[in-house]
C-alpha positions in Angstrom: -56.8 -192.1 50.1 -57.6 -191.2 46.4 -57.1 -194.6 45.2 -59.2 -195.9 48.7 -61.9 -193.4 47.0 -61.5 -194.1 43.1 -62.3 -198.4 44.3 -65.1 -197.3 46.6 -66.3 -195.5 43.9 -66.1 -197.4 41.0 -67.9 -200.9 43.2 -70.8 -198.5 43.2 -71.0 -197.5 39.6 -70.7 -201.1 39.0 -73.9 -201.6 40.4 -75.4 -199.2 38.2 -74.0 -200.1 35.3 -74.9 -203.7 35.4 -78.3 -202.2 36.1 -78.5 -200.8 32.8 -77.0 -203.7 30.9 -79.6 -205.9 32.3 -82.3 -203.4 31.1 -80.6 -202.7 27.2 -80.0 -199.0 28.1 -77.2 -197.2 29.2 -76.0 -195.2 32.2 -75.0 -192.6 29.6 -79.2 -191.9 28.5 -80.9 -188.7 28.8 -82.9 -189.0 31.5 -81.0 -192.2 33.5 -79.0 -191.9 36.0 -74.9 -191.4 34.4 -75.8 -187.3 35.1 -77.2 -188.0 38.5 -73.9 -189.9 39.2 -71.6 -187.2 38.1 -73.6 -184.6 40.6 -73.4 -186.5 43.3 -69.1 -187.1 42.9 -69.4 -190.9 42.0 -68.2 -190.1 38.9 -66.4 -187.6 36.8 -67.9 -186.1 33.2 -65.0 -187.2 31.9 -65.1 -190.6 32.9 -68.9 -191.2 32.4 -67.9 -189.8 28.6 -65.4 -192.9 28.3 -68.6 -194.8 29.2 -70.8 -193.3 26.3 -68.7 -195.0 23.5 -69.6 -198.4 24.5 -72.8 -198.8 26.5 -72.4 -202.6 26.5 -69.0 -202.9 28.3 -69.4 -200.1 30.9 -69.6 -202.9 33.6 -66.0 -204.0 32.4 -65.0 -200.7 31.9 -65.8 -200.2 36.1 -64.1 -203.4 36.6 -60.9 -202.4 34.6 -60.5 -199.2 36.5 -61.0 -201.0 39.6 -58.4 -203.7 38.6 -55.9 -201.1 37.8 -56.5 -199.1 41.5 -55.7 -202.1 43.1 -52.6 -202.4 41.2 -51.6 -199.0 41.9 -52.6 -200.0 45.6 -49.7 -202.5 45.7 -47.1 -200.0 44.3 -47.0 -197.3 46.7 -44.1 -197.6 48.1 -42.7 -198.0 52.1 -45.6 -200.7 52.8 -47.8 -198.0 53.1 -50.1 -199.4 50.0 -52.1 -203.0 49.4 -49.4 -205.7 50.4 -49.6 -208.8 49.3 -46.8 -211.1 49.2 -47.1 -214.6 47.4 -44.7 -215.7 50.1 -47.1 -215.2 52.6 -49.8 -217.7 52.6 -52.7 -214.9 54.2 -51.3 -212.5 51.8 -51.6 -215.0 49.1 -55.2 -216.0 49.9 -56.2 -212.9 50.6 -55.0 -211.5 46.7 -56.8 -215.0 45.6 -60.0 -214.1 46.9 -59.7 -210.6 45.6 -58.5 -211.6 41.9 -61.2 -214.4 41.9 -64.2 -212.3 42.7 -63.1 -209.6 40.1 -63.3 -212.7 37.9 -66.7 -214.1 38.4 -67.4 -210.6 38.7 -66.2 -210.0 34.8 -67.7 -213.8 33.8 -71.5 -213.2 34.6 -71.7 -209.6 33.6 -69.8 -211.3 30.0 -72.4 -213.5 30.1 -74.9 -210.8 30.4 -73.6 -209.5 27.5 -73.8 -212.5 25.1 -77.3 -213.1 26.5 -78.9 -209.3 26.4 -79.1 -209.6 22.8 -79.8 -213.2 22.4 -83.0 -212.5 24.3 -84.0 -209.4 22.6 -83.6 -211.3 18.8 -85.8 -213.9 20.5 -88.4 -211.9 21.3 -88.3 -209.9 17.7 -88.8 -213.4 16.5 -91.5 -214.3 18.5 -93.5 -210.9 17.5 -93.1 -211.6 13.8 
């Protein structure tokens, strides 16, 4: 149930922090919303601190934690955890699906990343 928690989570901090990417801040600000997220359980102070050092990749950072819960998911043992079995072609679509929307998921916020900057030299440019 903690790991069930940790995704659920960590798919909404996501959202937040792709939020802030977009708009060249960070969820970590005085005054946005990385306090407000800590209050309300969604985060810890500790983890919104591993945030701070790199406001750019705290969208992959919520992806990487995400990626490692469903890992954990698949090694609880007794079949009590995230089974997927490559043998199994539902299984195996299923983990597919899963591993290909984490992707794209990684892809356009890394795209975000390259093109944040690109548009704020642009603009410097412009006002000169």
């Amino acid at each position: 149930e903690e790991l069930q928690d940790q995704f659920s989570r960590f798919v909404v901090v996501y959202s937040y922090a792709c939020k802030y990417l977009l708009r060249g801040k960070s969820l970590t600000e005085e005054g946005e919303d990385g306090a407000a997220l800590v209050e309300r359980g969604l985060l810890t102070q500790h983890e919104l601190d591993l945030m701070h050092s790199s406001p750019s990749w705290q969208p992959h950072f919520c992806l990487d934690i995400i990626r490692e819960v469903i890992v954990q998911l698949h090694m609880i043992p007794g079949g009590k955890g995230l089974r997927m079995d490559d043998t199994n072609k539902i299984h195996g679509q299923l983990f597919r699906c899963l591993d290909n929307t984490l992707k794209d998921m990684n892809t356009l916020i890394g795209n975000c990343v390259v093109f944040v900057p690109v548009v704020c030299l642009q603009a410097t440019m412009q006002s000169l």
